[in-house]
RODOZA-343950 format. One record per residue (C-alpha): y, x, z. Coordinates in pm, whole numbers, plus 32768, in hexadecimal, padded with zeros to 4 digits. Layout:
# RODOZA-343950
     v     u     w
     Y     X     Z
...
# end
This chain:
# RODOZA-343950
     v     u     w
  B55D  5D19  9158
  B5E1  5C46  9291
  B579  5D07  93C3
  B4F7  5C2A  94C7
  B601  5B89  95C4
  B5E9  5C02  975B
  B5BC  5AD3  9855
  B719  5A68  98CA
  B76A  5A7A  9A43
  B81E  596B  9AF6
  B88C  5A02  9C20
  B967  59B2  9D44
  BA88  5A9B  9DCD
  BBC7  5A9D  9E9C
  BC91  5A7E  9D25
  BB90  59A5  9C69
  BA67  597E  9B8C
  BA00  5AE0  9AEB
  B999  5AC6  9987
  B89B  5BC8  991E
  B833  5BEA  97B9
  B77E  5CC0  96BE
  B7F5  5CF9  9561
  B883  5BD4  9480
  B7EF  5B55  9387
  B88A  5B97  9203
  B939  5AB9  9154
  B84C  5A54  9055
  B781  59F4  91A1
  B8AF  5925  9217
  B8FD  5864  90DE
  B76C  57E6  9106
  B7A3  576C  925C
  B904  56BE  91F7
  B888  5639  909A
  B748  559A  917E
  B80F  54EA  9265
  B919  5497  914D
  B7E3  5409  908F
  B747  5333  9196
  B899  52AC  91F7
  B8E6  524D  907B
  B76A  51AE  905D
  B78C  50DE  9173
  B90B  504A  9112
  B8B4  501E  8FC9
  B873  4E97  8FDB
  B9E0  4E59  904B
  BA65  4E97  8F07
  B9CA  4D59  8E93
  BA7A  4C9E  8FA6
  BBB3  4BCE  8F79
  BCFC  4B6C  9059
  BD09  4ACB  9162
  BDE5  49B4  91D0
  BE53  4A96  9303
  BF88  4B40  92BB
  BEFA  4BA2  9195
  BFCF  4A7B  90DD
  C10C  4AFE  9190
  C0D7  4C8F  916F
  C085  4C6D  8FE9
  C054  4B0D  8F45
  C1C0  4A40  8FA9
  C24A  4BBB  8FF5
  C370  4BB8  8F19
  C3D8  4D1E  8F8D
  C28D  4D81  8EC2
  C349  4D0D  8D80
  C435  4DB6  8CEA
  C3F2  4E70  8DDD
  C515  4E1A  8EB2
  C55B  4F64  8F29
  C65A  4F1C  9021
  C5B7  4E00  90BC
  C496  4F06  90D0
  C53A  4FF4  91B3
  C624  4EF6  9269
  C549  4DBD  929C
  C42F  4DAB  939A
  C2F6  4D0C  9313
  C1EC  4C28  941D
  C2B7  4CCE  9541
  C280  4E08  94D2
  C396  4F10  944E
  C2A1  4FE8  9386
  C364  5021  9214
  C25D  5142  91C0
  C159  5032  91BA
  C1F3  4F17  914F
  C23F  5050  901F
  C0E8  5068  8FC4
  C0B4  4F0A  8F99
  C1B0  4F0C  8ECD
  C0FD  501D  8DE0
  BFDA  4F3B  8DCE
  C08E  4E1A  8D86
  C122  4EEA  8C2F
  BFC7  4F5E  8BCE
  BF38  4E2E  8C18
  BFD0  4CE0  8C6D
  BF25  4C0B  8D48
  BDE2  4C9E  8CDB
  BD48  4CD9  8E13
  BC8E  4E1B  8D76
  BD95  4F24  8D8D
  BDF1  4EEC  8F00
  BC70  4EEA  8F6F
  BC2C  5052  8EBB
  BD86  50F0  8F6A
  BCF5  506C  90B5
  BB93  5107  906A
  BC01  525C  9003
  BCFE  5268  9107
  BBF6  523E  9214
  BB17  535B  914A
  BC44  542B  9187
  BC87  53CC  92CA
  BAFC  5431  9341
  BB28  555E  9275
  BC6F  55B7  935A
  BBA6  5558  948D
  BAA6  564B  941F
  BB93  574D  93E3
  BC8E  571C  950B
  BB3A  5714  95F5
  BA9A  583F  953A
  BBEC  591B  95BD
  BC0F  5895  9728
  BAB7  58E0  974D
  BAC9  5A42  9703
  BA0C  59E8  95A7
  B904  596D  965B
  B868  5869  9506
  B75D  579A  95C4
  B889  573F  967B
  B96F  56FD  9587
  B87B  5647  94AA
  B7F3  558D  95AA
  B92F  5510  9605
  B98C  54B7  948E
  B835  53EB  9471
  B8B3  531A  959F
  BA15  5307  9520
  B98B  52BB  9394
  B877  51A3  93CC
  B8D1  5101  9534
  B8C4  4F84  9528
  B9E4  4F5B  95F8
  BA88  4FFC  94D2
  BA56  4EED  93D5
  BB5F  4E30  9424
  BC67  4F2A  9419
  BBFA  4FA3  928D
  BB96  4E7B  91F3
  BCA9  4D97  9244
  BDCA  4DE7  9168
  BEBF  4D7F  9251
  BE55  4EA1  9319
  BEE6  4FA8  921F
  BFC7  5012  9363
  BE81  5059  941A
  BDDE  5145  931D
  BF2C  51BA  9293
  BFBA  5219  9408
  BE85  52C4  945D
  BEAD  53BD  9319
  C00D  5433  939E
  BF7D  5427  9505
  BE74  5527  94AB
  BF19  55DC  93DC
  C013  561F  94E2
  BF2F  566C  95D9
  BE6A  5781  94E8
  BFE5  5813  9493
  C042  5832  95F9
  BED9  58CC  9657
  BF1F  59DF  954F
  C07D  5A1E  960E
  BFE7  5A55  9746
  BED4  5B2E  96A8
  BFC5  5BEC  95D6
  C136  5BDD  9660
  C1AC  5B83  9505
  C2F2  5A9F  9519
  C2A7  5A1C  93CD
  C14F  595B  943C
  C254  58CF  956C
  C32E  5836  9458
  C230  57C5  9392
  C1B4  5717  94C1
  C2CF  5679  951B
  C2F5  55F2  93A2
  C1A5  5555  93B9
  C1F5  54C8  9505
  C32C  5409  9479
  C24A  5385  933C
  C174  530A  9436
  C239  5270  9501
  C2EE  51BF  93B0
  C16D  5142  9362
  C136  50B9  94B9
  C1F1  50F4  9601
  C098  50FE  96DE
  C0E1  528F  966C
  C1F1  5286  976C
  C0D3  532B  986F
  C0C7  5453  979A
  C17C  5510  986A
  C0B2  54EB  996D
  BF6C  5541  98D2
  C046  5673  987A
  C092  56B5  99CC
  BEDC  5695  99DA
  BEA5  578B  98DE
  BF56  5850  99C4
  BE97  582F  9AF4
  BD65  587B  9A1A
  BDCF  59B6  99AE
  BEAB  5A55  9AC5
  BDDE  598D  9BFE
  BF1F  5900  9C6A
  C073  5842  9C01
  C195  5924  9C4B
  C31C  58CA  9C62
  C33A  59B3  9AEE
  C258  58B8  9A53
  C2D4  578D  9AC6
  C441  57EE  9A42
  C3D6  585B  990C
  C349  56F0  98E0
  C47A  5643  9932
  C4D2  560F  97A3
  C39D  5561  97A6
  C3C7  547B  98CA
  C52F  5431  9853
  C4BE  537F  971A
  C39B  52E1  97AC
  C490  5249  98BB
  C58A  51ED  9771
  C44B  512C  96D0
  C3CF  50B7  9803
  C506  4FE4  9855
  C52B  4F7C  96D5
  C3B1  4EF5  96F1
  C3FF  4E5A  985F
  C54F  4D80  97BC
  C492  4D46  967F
  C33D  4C9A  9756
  C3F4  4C19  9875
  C41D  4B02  9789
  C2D9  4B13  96B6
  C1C2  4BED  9704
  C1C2  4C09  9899
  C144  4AE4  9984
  C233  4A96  9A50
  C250  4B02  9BA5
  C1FA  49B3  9C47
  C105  4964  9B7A
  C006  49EA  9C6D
  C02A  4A14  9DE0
  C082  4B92  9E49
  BF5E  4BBB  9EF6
  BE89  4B87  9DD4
  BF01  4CAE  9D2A
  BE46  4DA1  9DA3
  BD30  4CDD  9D7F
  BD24  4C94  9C16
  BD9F  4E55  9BFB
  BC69  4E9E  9CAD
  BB87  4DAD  9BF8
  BC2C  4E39  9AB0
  BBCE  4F6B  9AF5
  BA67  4F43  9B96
  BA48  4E79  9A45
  BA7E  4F96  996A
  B99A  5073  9A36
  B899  4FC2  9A03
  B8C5  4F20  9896
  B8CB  50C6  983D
  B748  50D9  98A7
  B6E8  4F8A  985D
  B7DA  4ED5  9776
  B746  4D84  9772
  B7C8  4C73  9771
  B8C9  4C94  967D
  B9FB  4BA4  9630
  BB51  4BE5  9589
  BBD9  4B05  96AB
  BBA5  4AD3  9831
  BC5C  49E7  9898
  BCE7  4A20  9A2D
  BC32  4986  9B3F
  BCFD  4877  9C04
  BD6B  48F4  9D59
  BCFA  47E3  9E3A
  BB95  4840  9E01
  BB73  499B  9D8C
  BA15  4A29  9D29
  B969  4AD1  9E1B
  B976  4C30  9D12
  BB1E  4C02  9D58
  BB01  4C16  9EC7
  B9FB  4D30  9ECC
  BA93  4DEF  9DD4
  BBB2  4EB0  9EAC
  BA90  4F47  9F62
  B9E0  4FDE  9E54
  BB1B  505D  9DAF
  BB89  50F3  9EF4
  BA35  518F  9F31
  BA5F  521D  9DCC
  BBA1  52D4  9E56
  BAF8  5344  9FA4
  B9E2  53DE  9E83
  BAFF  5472  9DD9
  BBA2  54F8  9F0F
  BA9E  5592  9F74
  BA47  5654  9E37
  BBAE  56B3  9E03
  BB2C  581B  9DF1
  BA78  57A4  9CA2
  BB8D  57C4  9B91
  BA89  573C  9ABE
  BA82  55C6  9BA8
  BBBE  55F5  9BFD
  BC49  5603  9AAC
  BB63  5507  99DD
  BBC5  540D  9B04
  BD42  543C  9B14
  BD3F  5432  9979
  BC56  52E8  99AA
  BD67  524F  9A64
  BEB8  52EB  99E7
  BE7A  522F  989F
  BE26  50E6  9947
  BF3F  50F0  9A15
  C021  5020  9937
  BF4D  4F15  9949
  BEDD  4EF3  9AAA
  BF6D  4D97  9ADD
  C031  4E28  9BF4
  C13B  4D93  9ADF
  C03A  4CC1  9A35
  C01C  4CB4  98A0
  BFED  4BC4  97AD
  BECE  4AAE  9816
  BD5D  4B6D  9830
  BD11  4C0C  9984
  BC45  4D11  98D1
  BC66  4D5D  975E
  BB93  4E4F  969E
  BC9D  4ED9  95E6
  BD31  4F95  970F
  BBFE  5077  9716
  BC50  5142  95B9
  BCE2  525E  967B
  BC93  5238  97FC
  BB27  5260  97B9
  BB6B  53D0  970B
  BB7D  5438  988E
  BA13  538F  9902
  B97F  5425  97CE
  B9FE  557C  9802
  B964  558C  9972
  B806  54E6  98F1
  B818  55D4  97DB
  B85A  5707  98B7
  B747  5687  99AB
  B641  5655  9879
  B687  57BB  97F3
  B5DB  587A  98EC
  B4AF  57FA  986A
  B40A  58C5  97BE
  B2F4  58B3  9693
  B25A  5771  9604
  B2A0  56AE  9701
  B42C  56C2  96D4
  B3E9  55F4  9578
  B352  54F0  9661
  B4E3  5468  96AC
  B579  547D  954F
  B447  53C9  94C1
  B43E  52D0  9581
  B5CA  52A3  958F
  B5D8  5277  9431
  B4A5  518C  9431
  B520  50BF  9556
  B6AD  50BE  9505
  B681  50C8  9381
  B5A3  4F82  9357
  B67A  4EB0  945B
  B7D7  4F42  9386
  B71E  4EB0  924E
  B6D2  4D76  92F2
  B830  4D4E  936A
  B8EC  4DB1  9245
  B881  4C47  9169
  B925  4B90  92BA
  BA93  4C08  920C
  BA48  4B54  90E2
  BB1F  4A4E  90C1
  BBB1  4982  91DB
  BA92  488B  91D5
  B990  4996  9228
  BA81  4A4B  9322
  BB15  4928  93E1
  B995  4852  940C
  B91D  4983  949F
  BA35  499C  959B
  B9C0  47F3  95F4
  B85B  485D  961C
  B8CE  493B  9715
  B9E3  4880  97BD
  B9B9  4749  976B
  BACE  468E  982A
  BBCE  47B0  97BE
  BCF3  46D7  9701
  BD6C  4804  963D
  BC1B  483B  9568
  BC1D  46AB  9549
  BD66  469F  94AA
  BD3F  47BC  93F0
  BC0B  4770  9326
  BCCA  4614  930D
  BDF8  468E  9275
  BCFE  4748  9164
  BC43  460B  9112
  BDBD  457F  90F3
  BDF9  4670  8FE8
  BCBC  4655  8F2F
  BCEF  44B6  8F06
  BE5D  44F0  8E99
  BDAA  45BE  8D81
  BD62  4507  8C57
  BC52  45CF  8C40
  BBA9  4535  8D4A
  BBF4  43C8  8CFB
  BA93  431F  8D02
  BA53  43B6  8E78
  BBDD  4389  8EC0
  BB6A  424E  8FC9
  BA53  4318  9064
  BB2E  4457  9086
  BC6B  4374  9118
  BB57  42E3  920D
  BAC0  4412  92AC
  BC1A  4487  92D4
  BC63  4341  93AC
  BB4E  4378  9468
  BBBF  44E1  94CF
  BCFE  4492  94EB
  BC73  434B  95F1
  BBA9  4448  96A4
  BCD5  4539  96E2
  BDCE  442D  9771
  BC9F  43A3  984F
  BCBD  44F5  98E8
  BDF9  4528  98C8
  BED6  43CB  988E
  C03A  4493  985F
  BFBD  45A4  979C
  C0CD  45B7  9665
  BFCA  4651  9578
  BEE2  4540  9584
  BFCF  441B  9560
  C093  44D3  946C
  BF3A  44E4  937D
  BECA  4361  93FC
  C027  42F6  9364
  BFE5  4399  9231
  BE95  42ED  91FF
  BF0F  4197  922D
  C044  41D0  914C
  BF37  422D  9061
  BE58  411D  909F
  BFBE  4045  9087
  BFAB  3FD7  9200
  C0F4  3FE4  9231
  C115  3F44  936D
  C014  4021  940B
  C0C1  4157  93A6
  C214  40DF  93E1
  C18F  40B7  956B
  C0E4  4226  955B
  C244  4297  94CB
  C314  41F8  95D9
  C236  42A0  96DC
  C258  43DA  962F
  C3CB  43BC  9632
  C3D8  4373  97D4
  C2EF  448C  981F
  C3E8  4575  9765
  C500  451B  96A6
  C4F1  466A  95B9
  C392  45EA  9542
  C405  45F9  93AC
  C29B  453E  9344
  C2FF  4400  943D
  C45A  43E5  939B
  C3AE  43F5  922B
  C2B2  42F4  9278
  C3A2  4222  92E5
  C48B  4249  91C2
  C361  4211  90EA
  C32D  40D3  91D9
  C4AF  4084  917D
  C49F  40A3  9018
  C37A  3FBF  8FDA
  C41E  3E86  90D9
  C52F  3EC7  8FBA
  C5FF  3F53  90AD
  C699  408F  9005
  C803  40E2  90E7
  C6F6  410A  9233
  C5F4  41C2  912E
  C6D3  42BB  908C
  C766  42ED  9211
  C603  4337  927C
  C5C8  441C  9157
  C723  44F2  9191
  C6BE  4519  92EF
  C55F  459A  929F
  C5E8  46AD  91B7
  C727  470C  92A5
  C5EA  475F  938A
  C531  4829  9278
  C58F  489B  9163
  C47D  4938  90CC
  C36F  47F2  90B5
  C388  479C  8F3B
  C2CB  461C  8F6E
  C410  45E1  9012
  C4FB  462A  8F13
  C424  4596  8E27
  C42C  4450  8ECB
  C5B2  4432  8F36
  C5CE  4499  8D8F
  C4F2  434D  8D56
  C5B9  428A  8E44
  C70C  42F6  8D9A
  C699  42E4  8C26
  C614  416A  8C7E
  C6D3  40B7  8D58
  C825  414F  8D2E
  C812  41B2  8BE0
  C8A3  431D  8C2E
  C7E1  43F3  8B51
  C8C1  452B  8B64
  C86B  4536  8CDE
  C70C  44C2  8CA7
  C6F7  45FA  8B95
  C78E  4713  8CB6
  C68D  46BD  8D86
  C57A  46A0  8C73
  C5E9  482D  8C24
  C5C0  4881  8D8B
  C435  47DA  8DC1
  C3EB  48A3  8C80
  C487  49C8  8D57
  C391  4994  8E56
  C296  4908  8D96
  C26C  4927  8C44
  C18B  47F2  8C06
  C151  46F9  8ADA
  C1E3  45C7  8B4D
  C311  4665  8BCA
  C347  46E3  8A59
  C2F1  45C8  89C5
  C3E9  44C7  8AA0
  C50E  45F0  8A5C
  C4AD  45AB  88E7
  C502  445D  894F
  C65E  44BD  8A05
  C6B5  4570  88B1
  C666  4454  87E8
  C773  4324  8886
  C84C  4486  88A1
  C846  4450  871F
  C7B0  45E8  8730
  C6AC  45BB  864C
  C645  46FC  85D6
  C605  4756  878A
  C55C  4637  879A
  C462  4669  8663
  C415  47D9  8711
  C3EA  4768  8867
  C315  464F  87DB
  C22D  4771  870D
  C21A  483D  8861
  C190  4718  8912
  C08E  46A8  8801
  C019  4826  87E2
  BFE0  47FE  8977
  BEF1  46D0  8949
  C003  45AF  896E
  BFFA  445C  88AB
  C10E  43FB  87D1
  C158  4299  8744
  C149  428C  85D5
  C28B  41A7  85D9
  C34A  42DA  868C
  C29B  43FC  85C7
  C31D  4309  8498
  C492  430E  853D
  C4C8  447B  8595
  C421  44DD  8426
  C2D3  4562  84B0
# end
């Protein structure tokens, strides 16, 4: 029989917050409070596994990821992927890819049962630090499991670094926890293994040393010179990745520094921050993108924000006698320190995603706050945490559908943001190009013109939107229209590949082939990965220069890339004036079996 737990203390002293507690509970006990919050977690994440991709990142990370086939195991562990060196995840993908293809069902259930794990690590790692206190710990795990804010992070498969990072992260944390409480050198190894598999999934785990350096303070009451030393392993490889990341985004990833005036830094850090704060008790309203404000007339929630963050550090200050504030806070912050926007990231002032692990720390304090409660009334916050969090998770989740559903509920909330414009255009793009879609083909090209118009009204240079607007009209055979949007393109930045294809494509039709094929050679010497391209400098060469060898090489490298009907079928066609016919007749069969049409005077040539 469980003997009945004593109230836990939280008390105040000259070294900390004294934890007083009865007996433990047994394991059997345990396993009932871990399976429930395992349960509820799984229940309320089960609708993203009948989700889809996305058309962000998502198409780079697994569907034109050619390091997935094969796999390319070099170019795994030596290639940087979306401004990110993470090989460990990029790894994983790579699994899924094997069982799976580009069947979007395998990568959705590794997400999902990661993030089981993960809250089942969170529950454990909480249940230690808290001298096995398991309100706390599965408190904490309910908040970690079923937070809205957390959506984003598990059910977009490009976030596989997020969930996959966090797995190391904690597992690291728990290993390093059971050094301190033991003295064992092997749990110090063992963290520093998971630390490095972290950091190879994601290099936000480059702070791990200092939330090390945290786990110190909460068990000693202080940060000695002995601890600090013994971490220096640790800060040594997070200063290796942290410079590998910093040359990898300084070209990618990070904003650049004039971007934004100086002063507005700390503005958008403390609005960030204030943001998250608040989105952890009331996490509405949600959007996988917030666009940044523009500095000459900053909301009045900018300007204010540097006073409530710094009365949040007076709070802190002054209750640095409470481990239990003191801790929660600095973990809070330690793990949104990378993304500040001291050195701002990527394009969204405040993106959900970034919560996965910072909000571990509010959790924790809430949790420790809630335990003293004692009786009934203590079910009063898991119930209606689960009620609350649970049905807004399951309401979120259908939002990572399929870019259609994600991107128009980005517009209804920022509806003069170009990038969800231009995003949801580029999807209806891709759904006319499908034959599939051929009756609505004119409908689907014109609501993408219509984003795409809406974008460049807002934003007249922005590449993304002209780049898509080109693409329509080639489609729509305006030529002239896109070879204007293509010339712009081109001025704006002359290592824009899409405005030196349109205009090759532009080329080629005026029955102009030398400036076409130049056009084409210059949009693959600036990427070498886009199969469309190859495909089309292939078409160029097999029909105005008659140079099917080279037309066939380039054929071979879209299938690379790409492995898609008509590429087979106009190889088949390489093969056949090669005089190859037996290559031709199989690349012809691969194509049909994909759902391409063959002329019955060629399947009567190549014998089919």
């Amino acid at each position: 029989m469980v003997k009945k737990q004593t109230k836990i203390k939280i008390t105040s002293s000259s070294k900390g917050v004294t934890l007083k507690k009865g007996k433990g509970l047994d394991r059997n006990s345990i396993l009932v409070w871990l399976f429930a919050v395992t349960g509820i977690t799984a229940i309320c994440f089960f609708p993203m596994l009948s989700n889809g991709f996305t058309n962000w990142d998502d198409d780079v990370y697994v569907i034109r990821n050619e390091l997935l086939r094969g796999p390319d195991w070099q170019g795994i562990f030596s290639r940087e992927v979306v401004g990110n060196y993470h090989p460990i995840t990029i790894l994983t993908l790579a699994i899924n890819y094997k069982l799976t293809g580009l069947d979007v069902s395998s990568y959705l259930y590794f997400n999902y049962f990661l993030h089981l794990i993960n809250t089942m690590l969170v529950f454990k790692f909480i249940y230690e630090i808290s001298n096995k206190k398991v309100k706390v710990a599965f408190l904490t795990a309910l908040v970690f499991g079923i937070h809205p804010m957390h959506v984003e992070s598990v059910s977009w498969i490009s976030e596989r670094k997020d969930v996959l990072y966090t797995f190391f992260f904690l597992l690291s944390l728990i290993k390093y926890w059971q050094y301190l409480q033991t003295g064992k050198k092997i749990n110090y190894r063992v963290c520093f293994l998971f630390f490095l598999l972290s950091l190879l999934s994601k290099p936000a785990a480059i702070v791990l040393p200092l939330v090390l350096l945290l786990l110190d303070y909460w068990k000693n009451g202080s940060i000695n010179r002995k601890v600090v030393i013994a971490k220096i392993p640790f800060l040594l490889f997070s200063l290796l990745f942290a410079i590998i990341t910093l040359k990898i985004q300084s070209a990618t990833a990070i904003v650049k520094l004039d971007s934004y005036p100086l002063w507005s830094r700390p503005l958008f850090a403390s609005y960030a921050i204030m943001i998250y704060i608040l989105r952890f008790f009331i996490p509405y309203p949600l959007s996988a993108f917030h666009p940044f404000p523009k500095t000459d007339n900053l909301p009045w929630p900018y300007i204010l924000s540097p006073f409530l963050i710094t009365g949040l550090f007076i709070f802190v200050w002054y209750k640095k006698r409470n481990r239990v504030i003191v801790f929660g806070s600095l973990f809070f912050l330690i793990n949104l320190l990378l993304v500040s926007h001291i050195v701002s990231i990527g394009s969204s002032v405040v993106s959900e995603r970034y919560t996965y692990v910072p909000y571990i720390g509010i959790a924790f304090i809430l949790s420790m706050w809630l335990s003293q409660i004692r009786g009934r009334l203590y079910w009063l916050a898991p119930s209606l945490i689960t009620i609350v969090f649970g049905y807004i998770t399951v309401m979120r989740i259908p939002i990572w559908k399929d870019s259609s559903s994600l991107w128009t509920n980005v517009i209804n909330r920022y509806p003069d943001a170009p990038l969800p414009r231009t995003s949801r255009a580029n999807y209806n793009i891709t759904l006319a190009n499908d034959p599939a879609h051929s009756n609505e083909a004119m409908a689907l090209y014109q609501q993408a013109l219509d984003d795409c118009n809406a974008a460049l009204m807002n934003k007249p240079d922005d590449e993304q939107g002209l780049s898509n607007r080109q693409n329509i009209y080639l489609n729509l055979l305006k030529d002239s229209l896109a070879f204007v949007d293509a010339e712009k393109l081109i001025r704006l930045n002359p290592g824009n590949k899409a405005g030196y294809y349109t205009r090759g494509v532009v080329y080629h039709r005026a029955h102009q082939p030398d400036k076409a094929l130049a056009d084409l050679n210059k949009c693959l010497s600036l990427d070498a990965t886009i199969d469309w391209g190859f495909s089309y400098r292939a078409f160029i060469l097999f029909n105005s220069f008659k140079k099917y060898a080279e037309a066939l090489s380039d054929y071979n490298r879209a299938i690379e890339l790409s492995p898609q009907a008509n590429h087979y079928l106009n190889r088949s066609y390489c093969y056949y004036y090669l005089g190859d016919k037996i290559n031709a007749k199989r690349d012809a069969q691969t194509a049909v079996a994909m759902g391409a049409y063959l002329p019955d005077e060629y399947k009567k040539a190549i014998g089919l």
